[in-house]
LOLO-443638 format. One record per residue: residue number from 1; residue in three letters; z, y, x of N, C-alpha, C, O, CB in turn. Coordinates in pm, 1 decimal. Glycine has a CB too. Layout:
BEGIN
marba=NUM, lose=ala, nup=Z, nnorth=Y, neast=X, caup=Z, canorth=Y, caeast=X, cup=Z, cnorth=Y, ceast=X, oup=Z, onorth=Y, oeast=X, cbup=Z, cbnorth=Y, cbeast=X .
...
***
This chain:
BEGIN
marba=1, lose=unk, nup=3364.3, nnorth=17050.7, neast=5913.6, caup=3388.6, canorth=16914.1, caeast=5956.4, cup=3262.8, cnorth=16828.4, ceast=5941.5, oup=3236.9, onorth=16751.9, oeast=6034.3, cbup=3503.9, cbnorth=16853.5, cbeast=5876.5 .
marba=2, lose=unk, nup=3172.3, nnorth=16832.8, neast=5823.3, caup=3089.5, canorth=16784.8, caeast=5811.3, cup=2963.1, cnorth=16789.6, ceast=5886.7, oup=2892.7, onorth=16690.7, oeast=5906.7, cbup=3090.0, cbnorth=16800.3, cbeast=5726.1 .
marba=3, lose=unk, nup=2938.4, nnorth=16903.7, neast=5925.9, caup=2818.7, canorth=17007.1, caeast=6030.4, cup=2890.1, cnorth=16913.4, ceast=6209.4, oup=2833.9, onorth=16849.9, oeast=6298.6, cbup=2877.1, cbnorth=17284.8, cbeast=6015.4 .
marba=4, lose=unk, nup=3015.2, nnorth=16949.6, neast=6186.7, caup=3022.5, canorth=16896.4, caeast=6351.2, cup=2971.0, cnorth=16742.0, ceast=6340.0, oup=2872.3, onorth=16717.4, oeast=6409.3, cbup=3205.9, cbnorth=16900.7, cbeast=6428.2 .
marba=5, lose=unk, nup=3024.7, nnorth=16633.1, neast=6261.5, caup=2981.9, canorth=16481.4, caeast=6227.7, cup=2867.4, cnorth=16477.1, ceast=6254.1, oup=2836.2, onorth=16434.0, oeast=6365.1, cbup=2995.3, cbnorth=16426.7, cbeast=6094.1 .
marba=6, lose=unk, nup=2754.9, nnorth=16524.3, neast=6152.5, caup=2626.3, canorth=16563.2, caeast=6188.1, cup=2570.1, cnorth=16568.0, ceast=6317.4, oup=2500.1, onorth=16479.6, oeast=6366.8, cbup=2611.9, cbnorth=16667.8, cbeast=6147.6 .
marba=7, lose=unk, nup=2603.5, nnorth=16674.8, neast=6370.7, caup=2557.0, canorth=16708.6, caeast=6497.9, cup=2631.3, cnorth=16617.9, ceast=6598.3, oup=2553.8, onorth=16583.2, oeast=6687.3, cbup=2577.3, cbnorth=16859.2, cbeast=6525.8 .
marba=8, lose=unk, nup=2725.1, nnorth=16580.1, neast=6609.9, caup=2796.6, canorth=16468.5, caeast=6688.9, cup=2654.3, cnorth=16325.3, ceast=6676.2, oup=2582.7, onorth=16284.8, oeast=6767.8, cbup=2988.4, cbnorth=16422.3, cbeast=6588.4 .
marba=9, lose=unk, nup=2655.9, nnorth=16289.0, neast=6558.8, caup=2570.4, canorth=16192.6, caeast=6546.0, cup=2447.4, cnorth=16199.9, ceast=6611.9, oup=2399.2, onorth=16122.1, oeast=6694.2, cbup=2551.9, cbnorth=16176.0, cbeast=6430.4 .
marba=10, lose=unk, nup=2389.9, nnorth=16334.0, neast=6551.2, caup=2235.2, canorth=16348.9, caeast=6571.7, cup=2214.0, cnorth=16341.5, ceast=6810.9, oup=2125.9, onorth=16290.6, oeast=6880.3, cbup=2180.5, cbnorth=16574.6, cbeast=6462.6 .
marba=11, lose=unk, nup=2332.8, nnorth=16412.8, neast=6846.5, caup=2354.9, canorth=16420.4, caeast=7016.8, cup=2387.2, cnorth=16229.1, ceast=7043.9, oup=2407.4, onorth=16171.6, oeast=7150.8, cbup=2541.3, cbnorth=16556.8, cbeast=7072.8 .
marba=12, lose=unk, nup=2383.9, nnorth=16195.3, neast=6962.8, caup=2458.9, canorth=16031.5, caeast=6990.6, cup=2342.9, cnorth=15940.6, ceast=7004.2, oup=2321.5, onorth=15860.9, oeast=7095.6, cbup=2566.0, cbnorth=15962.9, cbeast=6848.5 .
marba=13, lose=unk, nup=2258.0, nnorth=15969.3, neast=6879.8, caup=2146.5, canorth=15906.9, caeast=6880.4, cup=1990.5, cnorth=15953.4, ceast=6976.1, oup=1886.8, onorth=15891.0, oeast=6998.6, cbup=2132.5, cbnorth=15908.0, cbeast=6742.0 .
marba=14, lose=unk, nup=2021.5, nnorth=16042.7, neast=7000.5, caup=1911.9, canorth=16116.6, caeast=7082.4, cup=1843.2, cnorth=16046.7, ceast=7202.3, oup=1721.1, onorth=16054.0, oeast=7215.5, cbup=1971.8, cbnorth=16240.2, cbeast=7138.2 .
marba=15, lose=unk, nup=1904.2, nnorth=15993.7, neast=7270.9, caup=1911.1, canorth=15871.6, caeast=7367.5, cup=1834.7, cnorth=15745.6, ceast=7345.9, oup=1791.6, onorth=15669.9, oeast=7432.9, cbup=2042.7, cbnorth=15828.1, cbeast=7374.6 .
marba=16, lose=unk, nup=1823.4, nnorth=15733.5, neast=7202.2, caup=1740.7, canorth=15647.0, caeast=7146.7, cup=1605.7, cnorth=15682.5, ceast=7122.3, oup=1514.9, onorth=15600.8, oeast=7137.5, cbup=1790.5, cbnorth=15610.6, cbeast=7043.0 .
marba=17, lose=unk, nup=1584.8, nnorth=15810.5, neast=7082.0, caup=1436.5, canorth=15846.7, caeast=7044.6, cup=1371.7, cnorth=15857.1, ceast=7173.1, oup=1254.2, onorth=15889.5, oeast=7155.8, cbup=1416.7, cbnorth=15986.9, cbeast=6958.5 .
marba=18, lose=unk, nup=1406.8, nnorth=15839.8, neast=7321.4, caup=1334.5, canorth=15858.1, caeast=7403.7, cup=1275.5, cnorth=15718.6, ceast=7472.2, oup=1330.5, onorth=15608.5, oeast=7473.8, cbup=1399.5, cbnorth=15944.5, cbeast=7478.6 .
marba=19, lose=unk, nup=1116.6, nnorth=15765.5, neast=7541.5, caup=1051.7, canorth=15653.2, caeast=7558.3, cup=1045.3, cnorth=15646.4, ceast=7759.6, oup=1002.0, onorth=15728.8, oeast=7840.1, cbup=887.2, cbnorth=15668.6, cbeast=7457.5 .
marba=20, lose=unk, nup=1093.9, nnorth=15543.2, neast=7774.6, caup=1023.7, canorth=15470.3, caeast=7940.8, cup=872.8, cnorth=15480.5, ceast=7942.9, oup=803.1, onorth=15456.9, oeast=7844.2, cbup=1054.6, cbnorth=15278.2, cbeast=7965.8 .
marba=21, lose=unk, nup=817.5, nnorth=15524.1, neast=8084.3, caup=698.1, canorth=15540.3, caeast=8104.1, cup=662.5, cnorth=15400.1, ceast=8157.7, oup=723.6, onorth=15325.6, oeast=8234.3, cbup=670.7, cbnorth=15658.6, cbeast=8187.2 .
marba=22, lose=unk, nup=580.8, nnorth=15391.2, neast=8113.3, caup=543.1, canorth=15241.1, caeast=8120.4, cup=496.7, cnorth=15207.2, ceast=8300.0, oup=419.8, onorth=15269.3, oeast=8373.3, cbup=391.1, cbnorth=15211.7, cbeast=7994.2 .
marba=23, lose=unk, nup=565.6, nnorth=15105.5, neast=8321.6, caup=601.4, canorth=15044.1, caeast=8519.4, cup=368.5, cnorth=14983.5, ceast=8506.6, oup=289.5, onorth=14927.6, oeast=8430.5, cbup=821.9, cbnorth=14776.3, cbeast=8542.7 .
marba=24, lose=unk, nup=376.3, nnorth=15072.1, neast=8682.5, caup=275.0, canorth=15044.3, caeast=8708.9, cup=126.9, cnorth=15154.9, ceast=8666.2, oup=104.9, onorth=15231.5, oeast=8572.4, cbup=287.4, cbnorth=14920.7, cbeast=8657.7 .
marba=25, lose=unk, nup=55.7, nnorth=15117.7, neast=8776.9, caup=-78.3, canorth=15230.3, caeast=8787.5, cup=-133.5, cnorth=15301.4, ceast=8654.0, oup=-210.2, onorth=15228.9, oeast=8590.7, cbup=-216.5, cbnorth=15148.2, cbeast=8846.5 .
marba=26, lose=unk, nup=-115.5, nnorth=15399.4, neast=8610.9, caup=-213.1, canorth=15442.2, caeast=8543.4, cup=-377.9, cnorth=15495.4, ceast=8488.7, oup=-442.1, onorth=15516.2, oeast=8385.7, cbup=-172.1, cbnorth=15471.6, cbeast=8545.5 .
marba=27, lose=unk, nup=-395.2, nnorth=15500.7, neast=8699.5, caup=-537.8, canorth=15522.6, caeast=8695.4, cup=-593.2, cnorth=15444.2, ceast=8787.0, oup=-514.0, onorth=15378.5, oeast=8854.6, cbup=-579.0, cbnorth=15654.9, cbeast=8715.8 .
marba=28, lose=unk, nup=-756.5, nnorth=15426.8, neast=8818.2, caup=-778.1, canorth=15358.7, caeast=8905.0, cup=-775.4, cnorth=15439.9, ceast=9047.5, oup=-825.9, onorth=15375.8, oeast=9139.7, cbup=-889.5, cbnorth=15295.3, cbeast=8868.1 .
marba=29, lose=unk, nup=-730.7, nnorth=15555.7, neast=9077.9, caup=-689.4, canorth=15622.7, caeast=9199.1, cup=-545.1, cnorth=15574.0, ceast=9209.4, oup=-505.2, onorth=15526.1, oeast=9315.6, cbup=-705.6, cbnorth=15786.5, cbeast=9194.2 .
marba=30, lose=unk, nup=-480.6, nnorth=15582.5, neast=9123.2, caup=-308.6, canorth=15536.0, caeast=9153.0, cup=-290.2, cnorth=15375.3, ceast=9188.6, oup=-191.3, onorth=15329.4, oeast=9245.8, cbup=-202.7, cbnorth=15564.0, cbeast=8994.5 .
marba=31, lose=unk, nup=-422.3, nnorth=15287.0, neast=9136.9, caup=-416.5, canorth=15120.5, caeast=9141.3, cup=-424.7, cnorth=15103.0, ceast=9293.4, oup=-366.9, onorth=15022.6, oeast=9366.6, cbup=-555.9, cbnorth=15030.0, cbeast=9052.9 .
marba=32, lose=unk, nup=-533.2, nnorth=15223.6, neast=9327.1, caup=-636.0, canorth=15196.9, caeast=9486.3, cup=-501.9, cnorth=15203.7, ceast=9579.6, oup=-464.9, onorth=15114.2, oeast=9655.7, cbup=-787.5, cbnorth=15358.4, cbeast=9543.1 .
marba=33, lose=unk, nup=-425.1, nnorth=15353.0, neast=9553.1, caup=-301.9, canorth=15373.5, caeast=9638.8, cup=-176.8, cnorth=15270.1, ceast=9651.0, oup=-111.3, onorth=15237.3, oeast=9749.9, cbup=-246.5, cbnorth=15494.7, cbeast=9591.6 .
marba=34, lose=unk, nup=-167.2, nnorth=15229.5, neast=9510.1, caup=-89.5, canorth=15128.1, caeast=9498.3, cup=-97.4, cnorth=14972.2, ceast=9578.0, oup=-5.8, onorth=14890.2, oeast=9583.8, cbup=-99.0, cbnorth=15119.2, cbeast=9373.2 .
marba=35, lose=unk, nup=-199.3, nnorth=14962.7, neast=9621.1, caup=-270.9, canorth=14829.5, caeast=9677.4, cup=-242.9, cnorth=14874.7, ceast=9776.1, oup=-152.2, onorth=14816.4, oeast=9835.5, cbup=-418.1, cbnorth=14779.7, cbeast=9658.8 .
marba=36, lose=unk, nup=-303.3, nnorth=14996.7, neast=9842.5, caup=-277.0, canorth=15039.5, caeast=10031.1, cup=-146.3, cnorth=15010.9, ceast=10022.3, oup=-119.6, onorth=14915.8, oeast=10095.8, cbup=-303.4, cbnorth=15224.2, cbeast=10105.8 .
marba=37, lose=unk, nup=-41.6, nnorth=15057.4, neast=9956.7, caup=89.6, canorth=15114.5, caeast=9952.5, cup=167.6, cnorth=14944.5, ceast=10022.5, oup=233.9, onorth=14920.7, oeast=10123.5, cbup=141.0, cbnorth=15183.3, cbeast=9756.3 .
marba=38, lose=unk, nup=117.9, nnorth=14859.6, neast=9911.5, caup=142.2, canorth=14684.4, caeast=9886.7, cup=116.1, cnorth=14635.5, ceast=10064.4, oup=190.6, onorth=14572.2, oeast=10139.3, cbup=-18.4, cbnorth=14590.1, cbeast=9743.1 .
marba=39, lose=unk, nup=-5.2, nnorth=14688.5, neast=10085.7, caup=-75.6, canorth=14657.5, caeast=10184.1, cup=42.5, cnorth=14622.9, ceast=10330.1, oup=91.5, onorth=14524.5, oeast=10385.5, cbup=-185.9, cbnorth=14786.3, cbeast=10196.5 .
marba=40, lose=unk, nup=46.1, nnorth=14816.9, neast=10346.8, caup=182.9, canorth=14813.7, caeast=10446.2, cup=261.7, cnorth=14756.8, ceast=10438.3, oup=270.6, onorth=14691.2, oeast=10542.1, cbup=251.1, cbnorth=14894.6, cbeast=10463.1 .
marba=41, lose=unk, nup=362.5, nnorth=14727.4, neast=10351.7, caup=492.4, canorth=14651.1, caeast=10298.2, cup=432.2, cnorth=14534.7, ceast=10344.6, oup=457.8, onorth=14516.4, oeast=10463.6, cbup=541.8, cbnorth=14654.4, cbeast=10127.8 .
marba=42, lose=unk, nup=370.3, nnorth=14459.8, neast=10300.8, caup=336.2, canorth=14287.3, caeast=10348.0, cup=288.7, cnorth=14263.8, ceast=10462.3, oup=314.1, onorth=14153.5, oeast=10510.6, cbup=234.2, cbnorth=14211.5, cbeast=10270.0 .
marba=43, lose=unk, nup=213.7, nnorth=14350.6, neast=10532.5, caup=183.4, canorth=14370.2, caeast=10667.0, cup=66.6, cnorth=14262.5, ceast=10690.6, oup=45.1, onorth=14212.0, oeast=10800.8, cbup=316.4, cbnorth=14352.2, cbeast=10762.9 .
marba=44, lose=unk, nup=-21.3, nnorth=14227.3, neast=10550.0, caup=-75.0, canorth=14158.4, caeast=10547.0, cup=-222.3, cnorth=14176.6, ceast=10644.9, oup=-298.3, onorth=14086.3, oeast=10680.0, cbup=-64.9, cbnorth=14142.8, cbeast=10427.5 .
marba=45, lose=unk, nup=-235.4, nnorth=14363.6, neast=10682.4, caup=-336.0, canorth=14376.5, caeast=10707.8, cup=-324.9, cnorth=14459.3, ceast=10859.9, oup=-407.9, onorth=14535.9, oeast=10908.8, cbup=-399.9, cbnorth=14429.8, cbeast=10590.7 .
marba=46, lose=unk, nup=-185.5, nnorth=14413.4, neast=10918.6, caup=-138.8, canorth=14481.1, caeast=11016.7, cup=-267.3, cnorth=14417.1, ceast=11133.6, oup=-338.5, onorth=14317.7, oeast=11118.9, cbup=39.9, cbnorth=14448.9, cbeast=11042.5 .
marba=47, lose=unk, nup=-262.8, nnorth=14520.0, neast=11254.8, caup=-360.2, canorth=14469.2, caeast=11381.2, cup=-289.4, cnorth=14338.1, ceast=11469.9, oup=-170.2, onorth=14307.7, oeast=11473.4, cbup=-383.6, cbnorth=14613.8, cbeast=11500.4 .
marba=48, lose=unk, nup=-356.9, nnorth=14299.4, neast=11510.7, caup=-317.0, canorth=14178.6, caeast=11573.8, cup=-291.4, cnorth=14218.1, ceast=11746.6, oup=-223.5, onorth=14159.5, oeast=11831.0, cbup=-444.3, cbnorth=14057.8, cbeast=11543.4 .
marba=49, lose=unk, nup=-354.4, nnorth=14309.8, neast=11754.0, caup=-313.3, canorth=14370.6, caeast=11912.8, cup=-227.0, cnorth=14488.1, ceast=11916.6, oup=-242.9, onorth=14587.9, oeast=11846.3, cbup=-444.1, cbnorth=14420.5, cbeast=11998.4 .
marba=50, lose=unk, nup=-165.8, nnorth=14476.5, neast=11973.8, caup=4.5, canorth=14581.0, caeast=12006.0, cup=-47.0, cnorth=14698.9, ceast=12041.0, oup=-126.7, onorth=14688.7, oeast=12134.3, cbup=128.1, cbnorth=14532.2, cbeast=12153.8 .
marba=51, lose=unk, nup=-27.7, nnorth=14828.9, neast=11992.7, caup=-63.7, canorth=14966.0, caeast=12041.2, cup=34.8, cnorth=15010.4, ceast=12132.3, oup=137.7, onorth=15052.7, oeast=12079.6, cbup=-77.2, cbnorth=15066.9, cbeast=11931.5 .
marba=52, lose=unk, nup=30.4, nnorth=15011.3, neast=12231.3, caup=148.5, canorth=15056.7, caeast=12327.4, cup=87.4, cnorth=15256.3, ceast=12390.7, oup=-27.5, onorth=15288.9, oeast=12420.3, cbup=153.4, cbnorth=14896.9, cbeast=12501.3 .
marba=53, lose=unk, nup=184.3, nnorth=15326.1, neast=12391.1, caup=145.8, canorth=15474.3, caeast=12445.1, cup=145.1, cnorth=15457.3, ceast=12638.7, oup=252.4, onorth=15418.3, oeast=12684.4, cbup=296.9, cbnorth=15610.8, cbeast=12375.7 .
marba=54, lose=unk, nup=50.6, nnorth=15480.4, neast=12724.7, caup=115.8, canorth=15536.0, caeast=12838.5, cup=209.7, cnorth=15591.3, ceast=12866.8, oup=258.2, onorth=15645.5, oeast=12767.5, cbup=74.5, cbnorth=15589.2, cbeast=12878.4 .
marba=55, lose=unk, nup=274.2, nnorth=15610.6, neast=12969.9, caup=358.0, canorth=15704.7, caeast=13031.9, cup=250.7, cnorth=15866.8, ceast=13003.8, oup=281.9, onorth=15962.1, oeast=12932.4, cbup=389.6, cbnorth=15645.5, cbeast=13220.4 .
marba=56, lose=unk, nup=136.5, nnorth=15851.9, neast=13078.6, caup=81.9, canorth=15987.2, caeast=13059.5, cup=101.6, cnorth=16045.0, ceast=12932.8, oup=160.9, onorth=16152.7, oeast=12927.7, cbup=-53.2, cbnorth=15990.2, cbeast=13083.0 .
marba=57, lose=unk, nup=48.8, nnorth=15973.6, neast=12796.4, caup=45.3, canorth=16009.0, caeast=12698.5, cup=185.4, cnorth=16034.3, ceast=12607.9, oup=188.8, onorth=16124.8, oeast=12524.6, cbup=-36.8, cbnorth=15933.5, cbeast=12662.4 .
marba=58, lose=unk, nup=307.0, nnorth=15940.8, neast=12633.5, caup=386.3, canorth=15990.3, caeast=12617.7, cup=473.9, cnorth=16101.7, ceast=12683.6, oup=572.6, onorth=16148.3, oeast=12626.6, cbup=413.2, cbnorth=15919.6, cbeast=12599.3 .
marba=59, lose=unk, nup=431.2, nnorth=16141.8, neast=12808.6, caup=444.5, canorth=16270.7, caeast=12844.8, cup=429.1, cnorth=16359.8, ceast=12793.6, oup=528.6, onorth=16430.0, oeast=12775.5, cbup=403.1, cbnorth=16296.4, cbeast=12911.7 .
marba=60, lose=unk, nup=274.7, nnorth=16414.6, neast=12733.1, caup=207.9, canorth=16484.8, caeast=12643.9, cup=256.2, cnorth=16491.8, ceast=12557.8, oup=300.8, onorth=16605.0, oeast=12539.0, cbup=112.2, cbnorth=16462.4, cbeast=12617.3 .
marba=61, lose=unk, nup=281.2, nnorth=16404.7, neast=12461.9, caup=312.0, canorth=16453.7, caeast=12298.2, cup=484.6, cnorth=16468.0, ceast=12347.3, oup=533.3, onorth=16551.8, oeast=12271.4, cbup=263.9, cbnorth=16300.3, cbeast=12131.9 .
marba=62, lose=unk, nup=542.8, nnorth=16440.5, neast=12400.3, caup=699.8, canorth=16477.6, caeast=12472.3, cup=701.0, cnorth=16654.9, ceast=12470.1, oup=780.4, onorth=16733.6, oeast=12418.5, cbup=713.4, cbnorth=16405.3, cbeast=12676.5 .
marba=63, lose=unk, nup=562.1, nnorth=16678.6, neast=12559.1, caup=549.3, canorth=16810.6, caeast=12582.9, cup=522.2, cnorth=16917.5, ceast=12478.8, oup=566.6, onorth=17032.3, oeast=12479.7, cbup=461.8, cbnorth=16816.2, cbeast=12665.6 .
marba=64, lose=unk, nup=440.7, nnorth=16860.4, neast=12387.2, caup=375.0, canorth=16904.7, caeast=12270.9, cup=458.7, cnorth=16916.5, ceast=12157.3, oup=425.3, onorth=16981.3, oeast=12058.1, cbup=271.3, cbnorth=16823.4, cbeast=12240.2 .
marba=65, lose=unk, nup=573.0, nnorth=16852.5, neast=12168.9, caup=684.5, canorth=16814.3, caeast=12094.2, cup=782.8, cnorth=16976.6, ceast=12096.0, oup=814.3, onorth=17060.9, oeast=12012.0, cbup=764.9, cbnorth=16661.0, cbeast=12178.0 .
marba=66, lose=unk, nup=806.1, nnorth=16953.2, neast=12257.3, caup=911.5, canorth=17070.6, caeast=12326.3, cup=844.5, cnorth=17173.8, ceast=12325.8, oup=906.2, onorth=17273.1, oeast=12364.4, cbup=965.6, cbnorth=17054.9, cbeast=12474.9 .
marba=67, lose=unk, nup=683.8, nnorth=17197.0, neast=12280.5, caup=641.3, canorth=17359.7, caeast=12254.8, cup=650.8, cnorth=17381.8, ceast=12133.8, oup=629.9, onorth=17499.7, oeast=12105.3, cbup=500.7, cbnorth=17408.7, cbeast=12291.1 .
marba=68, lose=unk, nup=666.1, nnorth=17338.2, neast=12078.5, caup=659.4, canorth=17336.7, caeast=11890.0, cup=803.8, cnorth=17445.0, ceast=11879.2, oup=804.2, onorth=17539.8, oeast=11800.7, cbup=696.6, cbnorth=17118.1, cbeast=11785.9 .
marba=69, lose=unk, nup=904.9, nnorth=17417.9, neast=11957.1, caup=1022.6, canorth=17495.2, caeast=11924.3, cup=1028.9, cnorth=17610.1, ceast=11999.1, oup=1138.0, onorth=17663.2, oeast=12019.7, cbup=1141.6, cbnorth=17424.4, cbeast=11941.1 .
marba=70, lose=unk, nup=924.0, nnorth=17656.9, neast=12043.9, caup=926.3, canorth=17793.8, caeast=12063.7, cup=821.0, cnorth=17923.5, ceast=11985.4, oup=800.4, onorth=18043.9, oeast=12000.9, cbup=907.1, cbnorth=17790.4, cbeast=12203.1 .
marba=71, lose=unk, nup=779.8, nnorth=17826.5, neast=11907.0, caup=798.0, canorth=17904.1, caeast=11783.1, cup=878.4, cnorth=17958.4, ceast=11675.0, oup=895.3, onorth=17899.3, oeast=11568.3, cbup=755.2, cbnorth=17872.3, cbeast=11740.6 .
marba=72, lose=unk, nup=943.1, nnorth=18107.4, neast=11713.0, caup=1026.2, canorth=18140.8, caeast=11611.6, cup=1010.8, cnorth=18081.0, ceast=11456.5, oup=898.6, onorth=18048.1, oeast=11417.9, cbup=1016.3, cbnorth=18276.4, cbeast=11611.9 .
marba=73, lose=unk, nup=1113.2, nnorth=18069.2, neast=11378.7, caup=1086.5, canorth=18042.0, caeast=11270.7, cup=1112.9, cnorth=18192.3, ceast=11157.8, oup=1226.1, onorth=18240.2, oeast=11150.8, cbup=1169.5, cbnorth=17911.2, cbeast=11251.2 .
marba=74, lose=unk, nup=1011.2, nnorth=18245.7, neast=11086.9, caup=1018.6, canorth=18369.5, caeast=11038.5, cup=1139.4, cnorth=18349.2, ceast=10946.0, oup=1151.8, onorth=18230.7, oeast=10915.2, cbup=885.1, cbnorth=18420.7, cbeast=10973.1 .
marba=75, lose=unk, nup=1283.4, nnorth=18475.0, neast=10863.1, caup=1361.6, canorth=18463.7, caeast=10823.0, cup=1350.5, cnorth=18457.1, ceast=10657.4, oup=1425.7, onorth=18450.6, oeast=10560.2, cbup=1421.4, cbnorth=18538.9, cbeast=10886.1 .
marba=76, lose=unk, nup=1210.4, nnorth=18462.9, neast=10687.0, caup=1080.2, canorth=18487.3, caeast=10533.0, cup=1000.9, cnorth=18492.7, ceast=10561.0, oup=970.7, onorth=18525.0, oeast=10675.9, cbup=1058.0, cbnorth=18590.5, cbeast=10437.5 .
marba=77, lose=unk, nup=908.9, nnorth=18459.2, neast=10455.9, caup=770.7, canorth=18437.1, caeast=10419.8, cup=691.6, cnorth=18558.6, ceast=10349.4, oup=676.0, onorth=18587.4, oeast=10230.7, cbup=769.6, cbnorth=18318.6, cbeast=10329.4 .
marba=78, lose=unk, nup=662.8, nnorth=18597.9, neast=10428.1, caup=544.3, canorth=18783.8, caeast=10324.5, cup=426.9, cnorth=18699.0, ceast=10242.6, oup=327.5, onorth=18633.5, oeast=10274.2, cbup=400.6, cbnorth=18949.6, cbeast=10495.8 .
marba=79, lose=unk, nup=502.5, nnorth=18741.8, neast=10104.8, caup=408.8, canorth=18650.2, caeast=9974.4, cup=235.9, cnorth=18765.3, ceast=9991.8, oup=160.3, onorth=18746.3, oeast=9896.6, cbup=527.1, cbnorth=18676.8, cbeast=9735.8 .
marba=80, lose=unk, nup=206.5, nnorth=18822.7, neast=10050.8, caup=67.4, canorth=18912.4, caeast=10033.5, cup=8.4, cnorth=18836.3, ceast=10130.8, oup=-103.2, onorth=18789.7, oeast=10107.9, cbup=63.6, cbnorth=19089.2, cbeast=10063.6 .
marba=81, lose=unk, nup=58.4, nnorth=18817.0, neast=10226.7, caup=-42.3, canorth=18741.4, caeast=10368.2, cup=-87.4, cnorth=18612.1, ceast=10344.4, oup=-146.9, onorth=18560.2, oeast=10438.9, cbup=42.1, cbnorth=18717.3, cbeast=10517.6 .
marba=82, lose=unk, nup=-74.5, nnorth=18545.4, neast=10241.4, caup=-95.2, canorth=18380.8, caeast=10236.1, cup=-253.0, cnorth=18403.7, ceast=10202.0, oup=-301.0, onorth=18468.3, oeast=10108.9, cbup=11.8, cbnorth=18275.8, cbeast=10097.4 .
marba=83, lose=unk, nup=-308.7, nnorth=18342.8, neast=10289.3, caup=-458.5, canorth=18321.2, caeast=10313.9, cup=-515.5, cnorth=18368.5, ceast=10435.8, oup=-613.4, onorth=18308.4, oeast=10480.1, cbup=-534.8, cbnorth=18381.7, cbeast=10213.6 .
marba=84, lose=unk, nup=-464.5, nnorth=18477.0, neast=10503.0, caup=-485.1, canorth=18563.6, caeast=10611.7, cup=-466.2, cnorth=18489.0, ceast=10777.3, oup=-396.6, onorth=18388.5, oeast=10791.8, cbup=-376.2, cbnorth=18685.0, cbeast=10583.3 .
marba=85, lose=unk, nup=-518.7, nnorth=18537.0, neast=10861.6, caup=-531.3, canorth=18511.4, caeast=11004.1, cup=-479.4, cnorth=18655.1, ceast=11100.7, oup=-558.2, onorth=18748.1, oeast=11117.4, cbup=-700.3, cbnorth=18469.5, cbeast=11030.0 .
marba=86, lose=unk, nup=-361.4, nnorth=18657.1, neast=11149.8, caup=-333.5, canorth=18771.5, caeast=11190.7, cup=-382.2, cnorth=18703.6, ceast=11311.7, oup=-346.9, onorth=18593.1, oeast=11352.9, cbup=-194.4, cbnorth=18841.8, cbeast=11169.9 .
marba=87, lose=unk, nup=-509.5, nnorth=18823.3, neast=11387.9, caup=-585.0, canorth=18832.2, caeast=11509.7, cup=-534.7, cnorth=18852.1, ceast=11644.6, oup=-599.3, onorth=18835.4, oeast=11748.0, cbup=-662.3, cbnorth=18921.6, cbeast=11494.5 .
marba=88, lose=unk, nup=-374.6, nnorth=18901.3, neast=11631.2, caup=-276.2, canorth=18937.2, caeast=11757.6, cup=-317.7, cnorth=19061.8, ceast=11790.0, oup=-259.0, onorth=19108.2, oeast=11887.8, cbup=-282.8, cbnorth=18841.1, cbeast=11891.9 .
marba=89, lose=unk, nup=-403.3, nnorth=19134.5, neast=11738.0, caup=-441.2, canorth=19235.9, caeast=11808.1, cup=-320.1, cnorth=19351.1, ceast=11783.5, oup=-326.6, onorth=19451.9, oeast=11853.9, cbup=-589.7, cbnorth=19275.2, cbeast=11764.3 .
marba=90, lose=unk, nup=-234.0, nnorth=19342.1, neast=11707.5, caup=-139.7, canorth=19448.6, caeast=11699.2, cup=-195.4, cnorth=19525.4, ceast=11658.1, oup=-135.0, onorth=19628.0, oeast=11689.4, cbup=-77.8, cbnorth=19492.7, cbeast=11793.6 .
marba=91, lose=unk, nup=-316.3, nnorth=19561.3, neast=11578.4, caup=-365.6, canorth=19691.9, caeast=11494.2, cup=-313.7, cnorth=19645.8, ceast=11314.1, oup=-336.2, onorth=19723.7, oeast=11221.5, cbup=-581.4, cbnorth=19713.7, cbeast=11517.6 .
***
């Protein structure tokens, strides 16, 4: 009875010994990203002229889009080949 109390307690309090990582950049690479990040959201640094696509060009990536799926997708991945360039040559 005493051992379970114990351990009841010690699982009760456990919750307490743990610490929050403290909100905000830790490095000055995470500050830099953090600012771009700010950047987008406020749109403070958005272009002032409208990017619009052609018809031509949205043709293209339309097209480029619809070849992408005729690439089978393999049913697995062969863990020995990662780094390799198979040449098509079928040898």
């Amino acid at each position: 009875m005493k051992a379970t109390t114990i351990c009841c307690l010690t699982l009760l309090a456990l919750p307490l010994t743990s610490h929050a990582i403290d909100p905000g950049p830790a490095s000055p690479q995470q500050q830099e990203t953090e600012g771009w990040l700010q950047l987008q959201i406020s749109h403070s640094a958005a272009s002032t002229k409208l990017q619009t696509a052609t018809a031509t060009e949205r043709e293209l990536a339309m097209q480029r889009w619809l070849k992408s799926y005729q690439h089978e997708i393999p049913e697995f991945f062969e863990q020995d080949v990662a780094g390799k360039v198979d040449s098509g040559s079928g040898q």
